[in-house]
C-alpha positions as CSV (number, residue, x, y, z in Angstrom):
1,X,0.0,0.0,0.0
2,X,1.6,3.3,-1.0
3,X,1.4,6.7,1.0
4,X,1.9,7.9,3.9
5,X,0.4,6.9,7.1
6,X,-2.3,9.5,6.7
7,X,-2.8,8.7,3.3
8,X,-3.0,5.1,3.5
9,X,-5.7,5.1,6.4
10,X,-7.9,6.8,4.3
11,X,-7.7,4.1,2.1
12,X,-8.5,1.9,4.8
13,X,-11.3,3.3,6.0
14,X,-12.4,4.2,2.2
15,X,-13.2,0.4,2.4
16,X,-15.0,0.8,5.6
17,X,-17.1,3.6,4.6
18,X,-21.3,2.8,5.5
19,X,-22.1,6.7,6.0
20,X,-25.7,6.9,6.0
21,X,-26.8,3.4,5.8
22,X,-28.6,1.4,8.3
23,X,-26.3,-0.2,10.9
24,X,-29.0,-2.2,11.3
25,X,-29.6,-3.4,8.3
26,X,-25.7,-4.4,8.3
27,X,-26.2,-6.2,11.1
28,X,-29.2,-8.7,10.6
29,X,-27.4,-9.3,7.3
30,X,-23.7,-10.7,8.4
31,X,-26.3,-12.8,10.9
32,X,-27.9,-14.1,8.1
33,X,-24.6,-14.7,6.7
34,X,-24.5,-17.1,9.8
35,X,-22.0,-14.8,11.8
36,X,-22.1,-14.7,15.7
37,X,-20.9,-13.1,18.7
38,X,-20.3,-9.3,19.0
39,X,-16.8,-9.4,17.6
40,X,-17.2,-11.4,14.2
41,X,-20.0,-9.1,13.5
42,X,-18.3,-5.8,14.2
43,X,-15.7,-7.1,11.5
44,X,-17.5,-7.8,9.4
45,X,-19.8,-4.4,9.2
46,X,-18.4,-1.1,8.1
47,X,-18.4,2.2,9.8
48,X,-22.0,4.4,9.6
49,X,-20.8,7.1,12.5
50,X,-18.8,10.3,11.1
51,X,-17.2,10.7,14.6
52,X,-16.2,7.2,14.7
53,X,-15.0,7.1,10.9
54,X,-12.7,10.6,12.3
55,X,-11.5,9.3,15.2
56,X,-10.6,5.5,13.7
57,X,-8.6,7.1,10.8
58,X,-6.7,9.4,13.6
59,X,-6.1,6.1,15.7
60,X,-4.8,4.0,12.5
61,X,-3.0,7.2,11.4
62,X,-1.2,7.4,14.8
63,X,-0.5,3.6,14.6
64,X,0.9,3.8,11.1
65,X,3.5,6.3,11.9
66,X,4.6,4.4,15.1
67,X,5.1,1.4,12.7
68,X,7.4,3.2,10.5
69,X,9.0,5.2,12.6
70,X,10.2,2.7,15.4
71,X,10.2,-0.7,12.8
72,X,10.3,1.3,9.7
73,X,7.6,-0.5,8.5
74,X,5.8,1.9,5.4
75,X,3.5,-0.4,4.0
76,X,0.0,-1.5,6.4
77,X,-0.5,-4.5,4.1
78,X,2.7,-6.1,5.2
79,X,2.5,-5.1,9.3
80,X,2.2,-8.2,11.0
81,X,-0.6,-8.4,13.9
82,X,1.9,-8.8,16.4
83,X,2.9,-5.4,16.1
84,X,-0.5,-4.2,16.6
85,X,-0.5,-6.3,19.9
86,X,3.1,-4.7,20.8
87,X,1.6,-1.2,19.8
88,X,-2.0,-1.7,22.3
89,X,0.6,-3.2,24.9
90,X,2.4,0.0,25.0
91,X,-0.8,2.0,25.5
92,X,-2.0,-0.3,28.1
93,X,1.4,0.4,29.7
94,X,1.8,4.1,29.9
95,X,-1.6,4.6,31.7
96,X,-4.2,4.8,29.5
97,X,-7.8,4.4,30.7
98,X,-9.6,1.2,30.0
99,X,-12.4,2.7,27.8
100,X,-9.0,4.6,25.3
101,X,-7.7,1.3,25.1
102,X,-10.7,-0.3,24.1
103,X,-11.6,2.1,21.3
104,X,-7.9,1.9,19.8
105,X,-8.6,-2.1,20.1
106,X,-11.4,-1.2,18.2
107,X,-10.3,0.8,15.9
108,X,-7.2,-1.7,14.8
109,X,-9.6,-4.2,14.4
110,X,-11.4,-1.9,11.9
111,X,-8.4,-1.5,10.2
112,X,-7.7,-4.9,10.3
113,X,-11.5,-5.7,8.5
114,X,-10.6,-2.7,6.0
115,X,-7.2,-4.4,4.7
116,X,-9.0,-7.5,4.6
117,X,-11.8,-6.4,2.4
118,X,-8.9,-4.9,0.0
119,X,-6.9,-7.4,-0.2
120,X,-9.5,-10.3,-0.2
121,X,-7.5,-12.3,3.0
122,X,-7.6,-12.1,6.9
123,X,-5.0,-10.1,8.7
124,X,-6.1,-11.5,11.9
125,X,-5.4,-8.7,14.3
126,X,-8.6,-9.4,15.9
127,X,-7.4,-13.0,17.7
128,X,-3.8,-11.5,17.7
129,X,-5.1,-8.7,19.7
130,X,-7.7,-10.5,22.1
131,X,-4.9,-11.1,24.4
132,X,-4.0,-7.9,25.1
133,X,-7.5,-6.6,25.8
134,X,-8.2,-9.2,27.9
135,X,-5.4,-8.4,29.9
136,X,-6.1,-4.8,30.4
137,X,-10.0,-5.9,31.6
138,X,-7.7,-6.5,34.6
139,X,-4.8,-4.2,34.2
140,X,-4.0,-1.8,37.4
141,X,-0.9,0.3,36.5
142,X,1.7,-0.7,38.9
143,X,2.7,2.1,41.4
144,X,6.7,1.9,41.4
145,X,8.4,4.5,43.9
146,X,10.0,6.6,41.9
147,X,14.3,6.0,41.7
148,X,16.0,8.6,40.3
149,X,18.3,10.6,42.4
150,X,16.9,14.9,42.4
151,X,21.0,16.0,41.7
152,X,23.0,13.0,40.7
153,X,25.8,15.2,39.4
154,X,26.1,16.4,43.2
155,X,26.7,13.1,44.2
156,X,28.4,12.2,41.5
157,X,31.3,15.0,43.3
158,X,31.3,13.0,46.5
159,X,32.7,9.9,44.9
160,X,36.1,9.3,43.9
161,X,38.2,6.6,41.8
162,X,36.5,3.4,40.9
163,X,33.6,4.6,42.9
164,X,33.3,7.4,40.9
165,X,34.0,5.8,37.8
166,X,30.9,3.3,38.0
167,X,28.7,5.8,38.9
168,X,29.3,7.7,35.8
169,X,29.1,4.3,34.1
170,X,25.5,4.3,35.6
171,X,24.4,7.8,35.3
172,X,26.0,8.5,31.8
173,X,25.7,5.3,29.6
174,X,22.7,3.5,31.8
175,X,24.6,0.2,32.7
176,X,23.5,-2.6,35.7
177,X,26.1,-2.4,38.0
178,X,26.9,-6.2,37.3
179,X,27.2,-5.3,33.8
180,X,30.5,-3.2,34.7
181,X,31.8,-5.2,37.7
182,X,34.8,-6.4,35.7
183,X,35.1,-4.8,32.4
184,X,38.6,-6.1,30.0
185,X,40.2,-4.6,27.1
186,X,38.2,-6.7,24.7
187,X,34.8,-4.6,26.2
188,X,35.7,-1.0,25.1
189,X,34.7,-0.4,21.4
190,X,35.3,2.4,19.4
191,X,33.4,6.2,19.6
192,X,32.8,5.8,23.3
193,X,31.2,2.4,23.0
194,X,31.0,-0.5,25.5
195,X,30.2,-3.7,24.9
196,X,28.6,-5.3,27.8
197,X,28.6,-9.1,28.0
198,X,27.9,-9.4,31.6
199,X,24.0,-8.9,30.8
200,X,20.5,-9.2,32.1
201,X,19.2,-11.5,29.3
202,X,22.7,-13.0,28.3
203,X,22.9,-10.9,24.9
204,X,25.5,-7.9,24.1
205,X,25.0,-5.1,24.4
206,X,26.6,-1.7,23.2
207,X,26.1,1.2,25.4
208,X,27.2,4.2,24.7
209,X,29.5,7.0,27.1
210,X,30.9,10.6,26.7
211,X,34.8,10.4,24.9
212,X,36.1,11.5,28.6
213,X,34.8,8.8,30.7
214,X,35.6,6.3,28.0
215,X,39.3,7.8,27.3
216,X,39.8,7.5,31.7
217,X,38.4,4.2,31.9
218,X,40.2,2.7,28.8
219,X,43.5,4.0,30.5
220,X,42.8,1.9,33.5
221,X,42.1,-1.3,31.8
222,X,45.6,-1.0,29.7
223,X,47.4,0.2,33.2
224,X,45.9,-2.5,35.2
225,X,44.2,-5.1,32.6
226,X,40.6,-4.7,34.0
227,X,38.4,-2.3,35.7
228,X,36.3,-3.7,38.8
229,X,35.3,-2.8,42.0
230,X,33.5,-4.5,44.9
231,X,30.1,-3.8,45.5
232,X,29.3,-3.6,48.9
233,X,32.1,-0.9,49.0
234,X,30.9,0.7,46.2
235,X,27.0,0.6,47.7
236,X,28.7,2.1,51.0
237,X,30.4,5.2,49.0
238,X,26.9,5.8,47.0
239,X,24.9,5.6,50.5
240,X,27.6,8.6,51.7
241,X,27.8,10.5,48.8
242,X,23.9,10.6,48.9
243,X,23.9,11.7,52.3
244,X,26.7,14.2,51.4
245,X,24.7,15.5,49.0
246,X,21.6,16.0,51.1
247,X,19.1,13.6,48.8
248,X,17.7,10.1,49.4
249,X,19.8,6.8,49.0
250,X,18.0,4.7,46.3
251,X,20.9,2.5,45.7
252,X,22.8,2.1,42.6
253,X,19.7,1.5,40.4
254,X,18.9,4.8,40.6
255,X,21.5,6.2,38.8
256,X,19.6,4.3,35.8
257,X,16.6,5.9,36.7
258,X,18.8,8.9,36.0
259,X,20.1,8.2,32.6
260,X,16.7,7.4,31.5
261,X,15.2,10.5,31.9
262,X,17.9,12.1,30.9
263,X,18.3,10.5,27.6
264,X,14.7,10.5,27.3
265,X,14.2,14.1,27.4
266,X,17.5,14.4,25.5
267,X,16.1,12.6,22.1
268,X,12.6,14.9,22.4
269,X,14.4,17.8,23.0
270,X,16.2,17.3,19.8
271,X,12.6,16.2,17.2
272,X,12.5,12.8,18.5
273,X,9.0,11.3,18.8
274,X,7.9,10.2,22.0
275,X,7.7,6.7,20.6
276,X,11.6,6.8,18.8
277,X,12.6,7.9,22.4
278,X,10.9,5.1,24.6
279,X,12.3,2.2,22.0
280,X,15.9,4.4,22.2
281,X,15.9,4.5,25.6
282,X,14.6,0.8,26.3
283,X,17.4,-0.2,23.7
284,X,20.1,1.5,25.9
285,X,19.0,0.0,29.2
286,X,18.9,-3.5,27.6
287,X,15.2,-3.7,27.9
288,X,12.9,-6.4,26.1
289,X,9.8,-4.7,26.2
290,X,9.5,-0.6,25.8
291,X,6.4,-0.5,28.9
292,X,9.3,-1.6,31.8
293,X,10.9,1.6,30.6
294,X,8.4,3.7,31.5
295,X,8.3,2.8,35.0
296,X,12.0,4.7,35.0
297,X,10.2,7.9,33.2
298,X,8.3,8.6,35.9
C-alpha cells in the first residue's frame, strides 16, 4: 500500500465507509450470513458514525507512523498483527484508561477488516489482539516508587576513583552495575562504545559513554588489565555520597533511573518522537519490552 500513514488510512477506511446506511440493516445481514458473537459481526460491518469514521482514521494514522517510525515499516498490508499487539501493549502500559484502550482495540480491528476487504485475506489482528485486551479488563498500572536521584551530578562530586568511575558508568551510559563489575580490554569499542557481555538477558549489548569517561576508563584497563570494584564498598560510598549531597539513598539503580530521563528528554528535546525515544531508551537499558521503561520515566 503506497502513501503515507495518513494517506493510507484513508484508504482503509475508504473500504469501511457505510455513511448513511442502516447499521441495522448491516447487522441482521452478516447474521444471516451465519455470523455470531459481538466481535465477528463488528468485523464484518463497516463504519456508519462520522465521529467514529474521524477518530478511527486518527487512531490508524497514529499507529501507522509508530510502525514506521520505530520498525520502519511503510506499507499496512505487510504489518504483522503482532505489532499491533506490541503497539496496544504500550498503551496499556503508559496509563491509559480502559475505555482509550478499548476504542484503539477497536479501531485496529477496523483496520484490520478494511485491509481485509482490500486485499480479499484475513489479517487477523482481531485474535492476535484478544490477548492484550483481555489483559487490560484486569490491568492496574503498577505504582513503582520513583528512583531517580533529584542532583545526581552532586553526588556524583562525592565519589572518587573506581567509585566514581561506575557511577558515571550508571548515570551516563545506563549500565546494571553487574554489567560493569569487571570490564577487560576486549569490552571497550570504538566512539565511546562499550560492549557489555555481563547482561540481564545473556545478549551484548553496546552502550554508549561521553569520549572522557571512556578515554579515563580505557586508561585503567591498559594500566591495570581490567576495571572492577567491589560492591558492597561501592554501595557504602553511594549511600555517603547521597547523604553528602543531602538527597535520598536509592541505591545504585537509581543512577539508571537517572540516565533514562535524561536521555529520554535528550532525544525529544532534539525532534525525536515520544515513541523513537521510549524504543531508544529501552534499547540502551537492555530492555525487552519498551512498557518496563516507562516505570523509570516517571
Amino acid at each position: 500500500m503506497r502513501g503515507n500513514p495518513q494517506n493510507q488510512a484513508g484508504q482503509i477506511f475508504r473500504a469501511l465507509n457505510r455513511l448513511g446506511e442502516s447499521r441495522h440493516e448491516a447487522k441482521r445481514q452478516a447474521r444471516a450470513d451465519g455470523l455470531r458473537g459481538v466481535q465477528e459481526i463488528a468485523q464484518a460491518v463497516g463504519v456508519f458514525s462520522f465521529a467514529t469514521m474521524h477518530q478511527y482514521k486518527s487512531i490508524c494514522t497514529e499507529f501507522l507512523t509508530w510502525c514506521r517510525d520505530a520498525h520502519d515499516m511503510k506499507d499496512a498490508a505487510i504489518i504483522p498483527p503482532e505489532m499491533a499487539a506490541e503497539w496496544l501493549s504500550l498503551k496499556v502500559a503508559s496509563g491509559s484508561s480502559r475505555k482509550t484502550v478499548s476504542t484503539y482495540g477497536a479501531a485496529l480491528n477496523k483496520m484490520s477488516a478494511g485491509l481485509s476487504t482490500i486485499y480479499k485475506r484475513d489479517f487477523e489482528y482481531e485474535k492476535t489482539l484478544r490477548p492484550v485486551r483481555q489483559e487490560m479488563q484486569k490491568f492496574q498500572p503498577v505504582k513503582v516508587k520513583p528512583r531517580a536521584y533529584t542532583r545526581p551530578e552532586a553526588m556524583l562530586q562525592h565519589l572518587t576513583g573506581s567509585h566514581r568511575l561506575a557511577a558515571e558508568l550508571q548515570f551516563y551510559g545506563g549500565a546494571r552495575v553487574n554489567e560493569i563489575t569487571r570490564l577487560k580490554p576486549e569490552h571497550m569499542g570504538n566512539d565511546g562504545v562499550i560492549h557489555l557481555t555481563n547482561t540481564k538477558g545473556g545478549r551484548r549489548r553496546d552502550i554508549t559513554v561521553p569520549p572522557e569517561l571512556h578515554r579515563r576508563l580505557s586508561e585503567i584497563i591498559a594500566r591495570e588489565g581490567d576495571f572492577r570494584f567491589v560492591y558492597h564498598q561501592y554501595r557504602s560510598a553511594l549511600k555517603s555520597a547521597a547523604f553528602e549531597s543531602e538527597q535520598a539513598y536509592t541505591g545504585s539503580h537509581g543512577l539508571r533511573w537517572c540516565f533514562a530521563q535524561k536521555m529520554f528528554a535528550e532525544i525529544q528535546e532534539t525532534g525525536g518522537t515520544y515513541e523513537h525515544a521510549l524504543k531508544m531508551v529501552s534499547e540502551q537499558l537492555g530492555h525487552s519490552r519498551p512498557e518496563i521503561t516507562l516505570h523509570y520515566l516517571q
